[in-house]
Structures are given as C-alpha cells and as structure tokens.
N, C-alpha and C positions, 0 to 999 in steps of 0.2 A: 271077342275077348282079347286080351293083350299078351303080348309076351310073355314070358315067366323069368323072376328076376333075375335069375341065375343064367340063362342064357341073352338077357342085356347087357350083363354085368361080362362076361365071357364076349359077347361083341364089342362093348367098348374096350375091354382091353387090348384086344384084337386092331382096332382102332388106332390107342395109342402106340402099340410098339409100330406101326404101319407108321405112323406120323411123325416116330421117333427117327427112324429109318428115313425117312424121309428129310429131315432138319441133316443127316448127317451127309446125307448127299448132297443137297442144297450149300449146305458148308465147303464142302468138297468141290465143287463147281464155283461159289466163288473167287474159292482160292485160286482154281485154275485161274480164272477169267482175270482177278488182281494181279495174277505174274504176268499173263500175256498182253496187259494192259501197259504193266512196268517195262518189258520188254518191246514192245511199239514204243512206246515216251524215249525210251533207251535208243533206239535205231535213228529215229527221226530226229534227236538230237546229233546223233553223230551223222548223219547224213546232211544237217546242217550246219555242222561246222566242217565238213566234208569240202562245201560249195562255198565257203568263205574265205578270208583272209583276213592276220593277225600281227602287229607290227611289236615288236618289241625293242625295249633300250637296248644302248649301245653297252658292249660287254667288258670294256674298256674306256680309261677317261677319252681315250685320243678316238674311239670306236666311233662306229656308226648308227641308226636305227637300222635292224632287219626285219624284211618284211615274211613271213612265214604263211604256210599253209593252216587252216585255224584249227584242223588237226596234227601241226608238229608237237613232240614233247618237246622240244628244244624250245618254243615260244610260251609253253605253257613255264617251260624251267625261268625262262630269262624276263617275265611279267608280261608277256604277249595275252590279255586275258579278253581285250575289245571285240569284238570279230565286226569284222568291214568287207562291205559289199564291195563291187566293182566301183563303186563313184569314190567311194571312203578308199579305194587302195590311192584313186588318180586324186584327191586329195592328198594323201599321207603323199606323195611322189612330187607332189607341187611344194608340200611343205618341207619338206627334207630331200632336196636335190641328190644326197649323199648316199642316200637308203641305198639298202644294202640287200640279196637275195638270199637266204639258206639255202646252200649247199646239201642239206640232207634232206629237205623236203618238194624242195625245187618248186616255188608258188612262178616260174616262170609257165609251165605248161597247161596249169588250168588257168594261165590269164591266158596265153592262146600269144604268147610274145616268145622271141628267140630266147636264147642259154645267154645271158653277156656273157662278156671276154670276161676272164679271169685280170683282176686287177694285179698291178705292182705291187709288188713284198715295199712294204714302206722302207724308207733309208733308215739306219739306226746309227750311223755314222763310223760303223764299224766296215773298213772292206773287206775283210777277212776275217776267219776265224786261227788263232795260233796251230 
C-alpha cells in the first residue's frame, strides 16, 4: 500500500526547501568563482603588459617619441596605448633614432640594456638667467 498523502505532501516539501537551499549556494559559489575568474583575467593582463613595451608621442613640438614600460601611467597619460614586444621596441628604435627612455619607469632594465647618459639641456639661446 502507499504512502499516506499527508506524509508525501510533508516530504516534498522537505524536498523543496532542500533544493531551495541548495539554488542559494549554487548561487553563492558562482559568484565566488565569476570574481576569481575576473581576478585571474585582471593579473594576467597586468602581468602582460608588465612584459611589454609602449611608445608614446613626443610631449612637445621640438620633443621626442618615449619609449615606456607598458605598465607606466606616464605612457598611458601621453597615448602610449600599443604594447610592443621586443622585435616592435627594435623596430620603433630603427624608426625614431631619436626615441627617448622615461626616466620614471626606466623600460631600460627589462630590455636588459645599460641606463643612457643623460642628454644635453637643449640651447635656448639664453646664457643666463638675470
């Protein structure tokens, strides 16, 4: 003989708040997993521009192109937004003999090249100041 309705009726509701309880963890656990997903996408992109390099225009008419780290704010500030591998820096180097290195991120040490010498204060035709 079968159940009696009143205790089916009592197990599935038993059932449902189980499964309700269930939908809210599930929920809960995606959540986690969609931030730690955004937070890896987040690392690995700065770890990739970490490993690169970003040239931006000169900041001045008379200026030069700077070559920056692909993580400086200063190339991000000045339209540096390319990022270039090692082949793309000795390009950009062939193309603009002139280029120029930032002083506040210094893209000299991850190319694995010396500090240059500090260039000449350009002439302004003034020798003095009064």
């Amino acid at each position: 003989m079968g159940m009696p309705i009143a205790e089916r009726l009592a197990k599935k509701r038993t059932l449902l708040e189980w499964l309700r309880w269930q939908v809210v963890v599930t929920e809960r656990e995606i959540r986690d997993l969609e931030r730690e997903d955004a937070e890896e996408r987040r690392r690995r992109e700065v770890a990739h521009r970490e490993l690169r390099w970003t040239m931006s225009e000169p900041r001045a008419v008379e200026g030069h192109p700077v070559l920056h780290r692909g993580n400086c704010s200063l190339a991000a500030q000045y339209g540096g937004v390319e990022l270039l591998d090692r082949e793309g820096v000795i390009a950009a180097a062939e193309m603009h003999p002139d280029l120029e290195l930032c002083d506040v991120c210094a893209p000299w040490g991850s190319l694995g090249i010396d500090k240059p010498a500090d260039r000449p204060a350009a002439r302004t035709g003034i020798d003095e100041f009064p």
